[in-house]
C-alpha positions as CSV (number, residue, x, y, z in Angstrom):
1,X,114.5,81.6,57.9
2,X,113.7,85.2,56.0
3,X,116.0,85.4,53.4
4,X,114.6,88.2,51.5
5,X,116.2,91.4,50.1
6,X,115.5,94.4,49.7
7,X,113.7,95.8,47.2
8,X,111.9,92.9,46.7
9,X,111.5,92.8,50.3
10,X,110.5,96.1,52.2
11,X,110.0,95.4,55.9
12,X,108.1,98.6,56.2
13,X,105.4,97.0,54.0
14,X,103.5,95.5,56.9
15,X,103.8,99.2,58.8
16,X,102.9,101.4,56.2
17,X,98.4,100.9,57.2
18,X,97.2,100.5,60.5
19,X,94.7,97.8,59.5
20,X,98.5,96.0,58.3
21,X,100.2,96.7,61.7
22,X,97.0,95.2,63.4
23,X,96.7,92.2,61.6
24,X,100.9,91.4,62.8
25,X,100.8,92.9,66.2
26,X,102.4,89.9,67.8
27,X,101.4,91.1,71.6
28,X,98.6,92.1,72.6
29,X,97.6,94.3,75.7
30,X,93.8,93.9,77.0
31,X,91.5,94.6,79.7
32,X,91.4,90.9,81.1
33,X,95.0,90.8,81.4
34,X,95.1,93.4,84.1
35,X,94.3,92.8,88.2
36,X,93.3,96.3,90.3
37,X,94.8,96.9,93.6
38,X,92.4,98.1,96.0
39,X,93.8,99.9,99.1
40,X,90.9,99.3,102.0
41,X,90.3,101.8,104.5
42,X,87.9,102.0,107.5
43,X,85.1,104.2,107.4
44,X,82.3,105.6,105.0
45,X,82.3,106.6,101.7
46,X,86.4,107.5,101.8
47,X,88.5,108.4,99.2
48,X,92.0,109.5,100.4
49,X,94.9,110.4,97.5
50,X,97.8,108.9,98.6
51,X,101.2,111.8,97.7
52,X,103.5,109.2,96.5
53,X,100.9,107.1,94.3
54,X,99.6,110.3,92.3
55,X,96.0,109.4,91.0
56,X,96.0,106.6,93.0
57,X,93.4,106.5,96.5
58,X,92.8,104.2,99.2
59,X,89.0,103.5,99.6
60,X,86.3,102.6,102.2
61,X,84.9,99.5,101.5
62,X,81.6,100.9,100.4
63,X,83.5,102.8,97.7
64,X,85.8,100.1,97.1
65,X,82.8,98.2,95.8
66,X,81.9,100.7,93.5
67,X,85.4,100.8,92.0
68,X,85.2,97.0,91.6
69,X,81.5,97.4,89.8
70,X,83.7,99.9,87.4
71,X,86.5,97.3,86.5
72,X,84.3,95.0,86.6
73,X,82.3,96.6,83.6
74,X,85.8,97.6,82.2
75,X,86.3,93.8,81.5
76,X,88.9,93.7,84.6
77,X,88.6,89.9,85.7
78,X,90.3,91.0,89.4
79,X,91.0,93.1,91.9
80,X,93.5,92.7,95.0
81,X,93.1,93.7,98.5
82,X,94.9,95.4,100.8
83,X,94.2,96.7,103.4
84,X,95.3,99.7,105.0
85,X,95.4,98.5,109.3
86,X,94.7,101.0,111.7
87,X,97.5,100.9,114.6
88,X,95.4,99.9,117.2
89,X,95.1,96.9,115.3
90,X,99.0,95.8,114.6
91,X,100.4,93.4,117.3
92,X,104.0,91.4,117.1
93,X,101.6,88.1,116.4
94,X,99.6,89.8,113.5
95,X,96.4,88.6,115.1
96,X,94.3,90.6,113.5
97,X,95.3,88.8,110.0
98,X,93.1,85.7,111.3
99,X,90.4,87.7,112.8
100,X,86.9,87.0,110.6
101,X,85.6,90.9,110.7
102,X,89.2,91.9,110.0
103,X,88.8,95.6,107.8
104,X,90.1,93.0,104.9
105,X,87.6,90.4,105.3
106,X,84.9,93.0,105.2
107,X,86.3,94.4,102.0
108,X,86.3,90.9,100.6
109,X,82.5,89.9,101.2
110,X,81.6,93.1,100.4
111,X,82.7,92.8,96.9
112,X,81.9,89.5,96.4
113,X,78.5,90.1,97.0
114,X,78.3,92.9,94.9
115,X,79.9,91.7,92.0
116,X,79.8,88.0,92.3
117,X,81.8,86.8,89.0
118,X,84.8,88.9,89.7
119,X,87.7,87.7,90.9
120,X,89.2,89.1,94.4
121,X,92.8,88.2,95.0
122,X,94.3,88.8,98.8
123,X,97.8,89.5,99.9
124,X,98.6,86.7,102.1
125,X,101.7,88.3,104.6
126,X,101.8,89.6,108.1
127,X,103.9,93.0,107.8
128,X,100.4,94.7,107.3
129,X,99.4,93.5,110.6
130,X,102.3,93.7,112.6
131,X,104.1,96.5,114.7
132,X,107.5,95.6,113.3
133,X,106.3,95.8,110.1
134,X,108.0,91.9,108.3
135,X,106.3,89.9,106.4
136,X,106.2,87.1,109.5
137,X,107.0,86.9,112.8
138,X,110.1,88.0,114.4
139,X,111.7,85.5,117.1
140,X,114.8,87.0,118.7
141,X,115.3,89.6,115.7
142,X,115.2,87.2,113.1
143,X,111.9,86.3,111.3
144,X,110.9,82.6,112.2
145,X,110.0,80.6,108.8
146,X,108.0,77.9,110.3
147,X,105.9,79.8,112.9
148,X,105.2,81.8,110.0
149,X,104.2,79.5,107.7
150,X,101.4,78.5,110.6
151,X,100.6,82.3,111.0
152,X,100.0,82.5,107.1
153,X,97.9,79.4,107.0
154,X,95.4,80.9,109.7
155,X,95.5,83.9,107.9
156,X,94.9,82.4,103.9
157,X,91.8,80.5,106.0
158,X,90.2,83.5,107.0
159,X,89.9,84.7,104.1
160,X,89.2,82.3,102.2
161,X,86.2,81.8,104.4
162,X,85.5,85.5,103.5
163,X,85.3,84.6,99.9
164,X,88.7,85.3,98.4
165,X,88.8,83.4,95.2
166,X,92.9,83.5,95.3
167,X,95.7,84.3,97.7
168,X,98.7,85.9,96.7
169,X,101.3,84.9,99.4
170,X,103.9,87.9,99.3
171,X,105.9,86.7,102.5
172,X,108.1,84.0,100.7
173,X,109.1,81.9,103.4
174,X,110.0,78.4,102.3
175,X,107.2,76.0,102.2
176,X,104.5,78.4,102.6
177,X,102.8,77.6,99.3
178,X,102.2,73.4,100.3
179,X,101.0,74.8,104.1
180,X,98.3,76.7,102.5
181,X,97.7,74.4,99.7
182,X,97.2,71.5,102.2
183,X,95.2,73.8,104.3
184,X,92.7,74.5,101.7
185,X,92.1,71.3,100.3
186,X,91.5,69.7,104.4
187,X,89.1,72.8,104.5
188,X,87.5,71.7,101.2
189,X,88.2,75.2,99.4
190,X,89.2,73.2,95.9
191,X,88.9,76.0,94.1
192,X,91.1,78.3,95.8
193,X,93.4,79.5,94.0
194,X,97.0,80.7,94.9
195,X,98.9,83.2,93.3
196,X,102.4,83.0,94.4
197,X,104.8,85.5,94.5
198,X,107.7,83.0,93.8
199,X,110.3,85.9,92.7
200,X,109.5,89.0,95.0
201,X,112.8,91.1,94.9
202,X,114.2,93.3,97.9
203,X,113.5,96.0,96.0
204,X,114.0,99.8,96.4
205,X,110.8,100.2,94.8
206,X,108.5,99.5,97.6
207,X,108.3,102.9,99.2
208,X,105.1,104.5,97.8
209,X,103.3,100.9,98.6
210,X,104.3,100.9,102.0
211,X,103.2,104.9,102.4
212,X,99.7,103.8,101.1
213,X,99.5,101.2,103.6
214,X,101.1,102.6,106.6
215,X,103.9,100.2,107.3
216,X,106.8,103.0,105.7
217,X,107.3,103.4,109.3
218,X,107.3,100.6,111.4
219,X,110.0,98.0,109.7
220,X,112.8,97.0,112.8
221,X,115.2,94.9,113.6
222,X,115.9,92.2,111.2
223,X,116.0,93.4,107.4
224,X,113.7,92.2,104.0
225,X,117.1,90.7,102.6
226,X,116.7,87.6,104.7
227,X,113.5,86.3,102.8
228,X,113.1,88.9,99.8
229,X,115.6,88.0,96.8
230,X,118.8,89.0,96.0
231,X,118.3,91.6,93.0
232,X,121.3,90.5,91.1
233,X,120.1,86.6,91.6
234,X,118.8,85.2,88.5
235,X,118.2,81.5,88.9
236,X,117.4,81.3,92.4
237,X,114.0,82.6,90.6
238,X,113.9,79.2,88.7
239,X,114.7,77.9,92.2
240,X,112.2,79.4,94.0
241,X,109.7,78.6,91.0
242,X,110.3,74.9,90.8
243,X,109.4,74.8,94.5
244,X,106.2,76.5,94.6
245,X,105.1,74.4,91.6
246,X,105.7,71.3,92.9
247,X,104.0,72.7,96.6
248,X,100.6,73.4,94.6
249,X,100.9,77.0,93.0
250,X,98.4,77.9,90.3
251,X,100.3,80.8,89.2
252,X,103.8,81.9,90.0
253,X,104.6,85.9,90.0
254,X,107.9,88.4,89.5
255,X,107.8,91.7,91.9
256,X,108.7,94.1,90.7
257,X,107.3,93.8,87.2
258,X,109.4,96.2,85.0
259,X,112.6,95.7,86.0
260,X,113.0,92.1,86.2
261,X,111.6,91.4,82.5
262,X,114.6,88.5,82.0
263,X,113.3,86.8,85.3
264,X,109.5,86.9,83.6
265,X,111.3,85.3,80.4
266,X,113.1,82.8,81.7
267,X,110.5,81.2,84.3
268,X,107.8,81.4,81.5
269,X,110.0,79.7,79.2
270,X,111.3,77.4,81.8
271,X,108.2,76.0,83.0
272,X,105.3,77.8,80.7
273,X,103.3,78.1,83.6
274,X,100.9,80.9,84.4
275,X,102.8,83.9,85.2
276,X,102.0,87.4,86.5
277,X,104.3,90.7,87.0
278,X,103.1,92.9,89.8
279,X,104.1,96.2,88.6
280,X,104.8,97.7,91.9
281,X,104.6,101.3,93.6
282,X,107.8,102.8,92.2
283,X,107.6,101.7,88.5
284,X,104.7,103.5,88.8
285,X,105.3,106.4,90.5
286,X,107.9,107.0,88.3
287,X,105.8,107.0,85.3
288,X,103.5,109.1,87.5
289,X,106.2,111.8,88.2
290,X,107.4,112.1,84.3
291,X,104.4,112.8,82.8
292,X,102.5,114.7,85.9
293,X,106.6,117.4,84.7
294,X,106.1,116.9,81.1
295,X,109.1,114.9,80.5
296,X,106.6,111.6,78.7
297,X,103.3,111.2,77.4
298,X,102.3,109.2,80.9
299,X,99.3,107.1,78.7
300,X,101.7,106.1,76.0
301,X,104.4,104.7,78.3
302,X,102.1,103.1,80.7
303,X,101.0,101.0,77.9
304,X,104.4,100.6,77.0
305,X,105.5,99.0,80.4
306,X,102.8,96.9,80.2
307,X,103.4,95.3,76.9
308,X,106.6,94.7,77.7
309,X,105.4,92.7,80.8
310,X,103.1,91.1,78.4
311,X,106.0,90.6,75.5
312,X,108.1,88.7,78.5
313,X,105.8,86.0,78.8
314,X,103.1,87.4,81.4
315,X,99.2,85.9,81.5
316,X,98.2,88.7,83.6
317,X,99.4,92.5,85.5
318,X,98.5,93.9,89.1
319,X,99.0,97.7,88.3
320,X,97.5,100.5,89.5
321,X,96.8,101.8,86.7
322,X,94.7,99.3,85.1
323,X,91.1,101.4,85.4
324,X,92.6,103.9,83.8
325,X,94.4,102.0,80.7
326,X,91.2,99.7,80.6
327,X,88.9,103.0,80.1
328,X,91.0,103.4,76.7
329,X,90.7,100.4,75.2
């Protein structure tokens, strides 16, 4: 234990240079721990700002490939895909989430073929694809786990056959993560990797998210609370944890990010598996808004978001802003 005193000891030593305050930076922030979201759009050469996500744009997937050339060079390992589902394609059944030209699957070989080392990461839920907007599907107002779980599996499939390198299941039903592990390894994809969102919150902090993918509007009947955490819940994260490790997760994930730091700390120390933070629409937003009225320097406390998700005990971010806070690097 330090036992020193000062004068003999001067804490502010080890500040007083910046080569000194390099050499004991215990965290460290770098490009290839960040993941880009992509938001995927129909059409050609598209790039459509989103009011709520300021600097943030959904892409076609011709430009969506060029922005995952640039993170790509950035030292980004990863993007994520969402896509953004026209109406005509939303049903109660989420079909569309299984269908092999779906606007997601497209974005997926596109990219991979383009830029065949990177990583591409693909929400695995159904509220993009359905009309009422949940993450699975809805039998007499209440959203059925286990014809879910069989929904998700079709959908994880599909796009693994695409070429998805991971799946991020978002929908947190309870034994989604063996279905689609079993799945995968009957189908042979070994390699697949899944991502789990094993703590995703019922979070206020969704709204921009869901504006950028069109489902702000469309969420009936039966509410997020019945499958989303509890925000003041603590350990029915180590709960929820435990279960996806033991049903095949290769990393586990917090969502919201920010927030939720003592979650992050206490599954990484728990089980010191792989861990990500998603650190979702509002966080960012909010950051967004302060600095777009002057209030913060935006750059400096994005970076210091991040390293706190870093300082908690996170391998790797999904943020929005990660082109941008890999450019300064």
């Amino acid at each position: 234990m330090f036992t020193g005193q000062y004068p003999l000891a001067r804490n502010r030593r080890m500040r007083s240079d910046a080569w000194s305050r390099s050499l004991i930076q215990e965290t460290q922030l770098l490009p290839q721990n960040l993941i880009q979201p992509l938001f995927i759009v129909e059409g050609q050469n598209q790039r459509i700002d989103i009011p709520s996500l300021p600097t943030v744009q959904r892409y076609s997937v011709d430009v969506a490939v060029d922005v995952a050339k640039e993170a790509e060079a950035l030292g980004i390992p990863c993007v994520a895909i969402f896509a953004c589902v026209e109406a005509s394609d939303k049903s109660e059944d989420a079909q569309e989430a299984w269908n092999p030209n779906s606007l997601a699957c497209r974005a997926i070989h596109a990219i991979k073929q383009a830029c065949p080392n990177l990583g591409i990461m693909v929400d695995v839920a159904l509220d993009l694809y359905t009309t009422h907007g949940h993450d699975g599907l809805v039998v007499n107002n209440s959203v059925h786990n286990d014809k879910t779980i069989e929904a998700l599996i079709k959908q994880g499939l599909n796009y693994a056959h695409a070429g998805a390198d991971a799946l991020g299941p978002s929908d947190m039903m309870d034994g989604r993560i063996r279905g689609l592990r079993e799945a995968l390894e009957d189908d042979h994809f070994y390699d697949t990797k899944i991502f789990s969102y094993t703590a995703k919150y019922a979070s206020a902090l969704y709204g921009p998210y869901r504006e950028a993918v069109g489902s702000s509007g469309t969420l009936a009947g039966a509410s997020k609370l019945t499958y989303q955490q509890d925000p003041a819940n603590l350990q029915e994260a180590l709960r929820e944890a435990q279960q996806d490790i033991q049903e095949g997760a290769d990393m586990l994930m917090v969502k919201p990010g920010t927030f939720y730091l003592d979650v992050i700390q206490l599954l990484k120390q728990t089980y010191q598996m792989p861990l990500l933070a998603y650190q979702v629409s509002g966080e960012f937003a909010m950051i967004q808004a302060g600095s777009s009225l002057g209030y913060i320097d935006g750059k400096r406390v994005m970076l210091e978001a991040l390293l706190s998700l870093k300082r908690a005990g996170c391998n790797g971010i999904l943020t929005y802003g990660a082109i941008d806070v890999a450019k300064d690097f």
